[in-house]
C-alpha positions in Angstrom: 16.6 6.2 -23.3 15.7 8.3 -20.4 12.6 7.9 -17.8 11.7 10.0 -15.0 14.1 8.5 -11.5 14.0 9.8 -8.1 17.0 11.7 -6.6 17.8 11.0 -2.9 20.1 12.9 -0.8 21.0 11.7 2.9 22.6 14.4 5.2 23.8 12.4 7.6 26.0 15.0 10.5 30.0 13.2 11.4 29.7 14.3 15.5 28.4 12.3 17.7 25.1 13.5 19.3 25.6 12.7 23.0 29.4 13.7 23.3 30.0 16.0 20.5 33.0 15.0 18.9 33.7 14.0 15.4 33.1 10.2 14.9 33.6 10.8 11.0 35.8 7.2 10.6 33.0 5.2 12.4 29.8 6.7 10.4 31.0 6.2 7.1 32.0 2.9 7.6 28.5 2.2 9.2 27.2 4.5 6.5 28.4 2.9 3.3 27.9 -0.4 4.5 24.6 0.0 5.4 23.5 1.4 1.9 25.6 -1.0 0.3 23.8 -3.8 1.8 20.8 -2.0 1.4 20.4 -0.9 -2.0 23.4 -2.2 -3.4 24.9 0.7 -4.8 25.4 4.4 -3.5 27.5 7.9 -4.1 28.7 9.7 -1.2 30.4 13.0 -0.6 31.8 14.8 2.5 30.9 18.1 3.1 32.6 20.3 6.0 29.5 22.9 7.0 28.5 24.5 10.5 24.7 25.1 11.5 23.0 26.8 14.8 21.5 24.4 16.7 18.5 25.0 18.7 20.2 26.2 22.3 21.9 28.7 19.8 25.2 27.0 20.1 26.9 27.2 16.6 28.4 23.5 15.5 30.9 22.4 13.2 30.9 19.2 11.8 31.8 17.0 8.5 28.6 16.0 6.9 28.3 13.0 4.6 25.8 13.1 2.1 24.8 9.8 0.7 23.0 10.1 -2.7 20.8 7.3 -4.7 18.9 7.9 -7.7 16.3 5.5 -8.2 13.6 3.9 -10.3 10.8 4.0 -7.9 9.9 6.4 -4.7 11.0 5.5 -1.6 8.2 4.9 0.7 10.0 4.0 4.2 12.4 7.0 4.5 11.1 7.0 8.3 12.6 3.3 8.5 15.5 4.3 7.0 16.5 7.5 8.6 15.8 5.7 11.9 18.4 3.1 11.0 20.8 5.5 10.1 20.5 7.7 12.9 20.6 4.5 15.3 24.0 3.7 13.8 25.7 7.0 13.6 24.2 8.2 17.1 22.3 11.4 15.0 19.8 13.2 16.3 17.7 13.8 12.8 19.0 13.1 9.2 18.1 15.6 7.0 16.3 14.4 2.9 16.1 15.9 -0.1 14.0 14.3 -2.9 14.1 15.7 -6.8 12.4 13.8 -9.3 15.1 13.7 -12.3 14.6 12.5 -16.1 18.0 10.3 -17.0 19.4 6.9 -18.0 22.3 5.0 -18.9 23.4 5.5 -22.2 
C-alpha cells in the first residue's frame, strides 16, 4: 500500500569553507553519522560538480547528497542544516523537498 512521503535531499559541498580544500573523508564520516544517529536510516550519493561562487571564482568540489524520504514534513530544516554546516565547516547546504506517493511492498 502506498501513502503520500516526503523526499529530502541534503547538498552538502566536500571543501572546506575557510581553506578550500577537499575535506571529502572527514564530512562523510560526520555526515552519515550524524543522520544515522539522527533519523536512523539515510541514502547518500557523491556527486563531482563545479558552481560560480559569488566573487565569480568558479569552484570544484565533491558534493554529497544525503537523501531521506519520510512519513511526515520536516519542520526544523534550519536546525538541521545548521548542524550540518557546523560539522562540515559549509557555508549554506542546499534542500530539495518533493512530496512522493510510495511504500514498501
Amino acid at each position: 500500500m502506498t501513502s503520500m512521503k516526503y523526499d529530502y535531499k541534503f547538498y552538502i559541498g566536500c571543501n572546506d569553507k575557510d581553506s578550500k580544500k577537499d575535506n571529502s573523508a572527514q564530512v562523510l564520516f560526520n555526515v552519515q553519522n550524524y543522520f544515522l544517529k539522527t533519523f536512523g536510516f539515510y541514502s547518500m550519493q557523491v556527486m563531482h560538480g563545479a558552481y560560480t561562487h559569488i566573487d565569480n571564482t568558479v569552484v570544484t568540489e565533491k558534493t554529497c547528497v544525503m537523501e531521506l524520504v519520510l512519513d511526515d514534513k520536516l519542520y526544523d530544516l534550519e536546525l538541521i542544516c545548521a548542524t550540518l554546516k557546523e560539522l562540515c565547516n559549509q557555508e549554506s547546504i542546499l534542500v530539495t523537498t518533493t512530496q512522493v506517493e510510495g511504500g514498501l511492498f
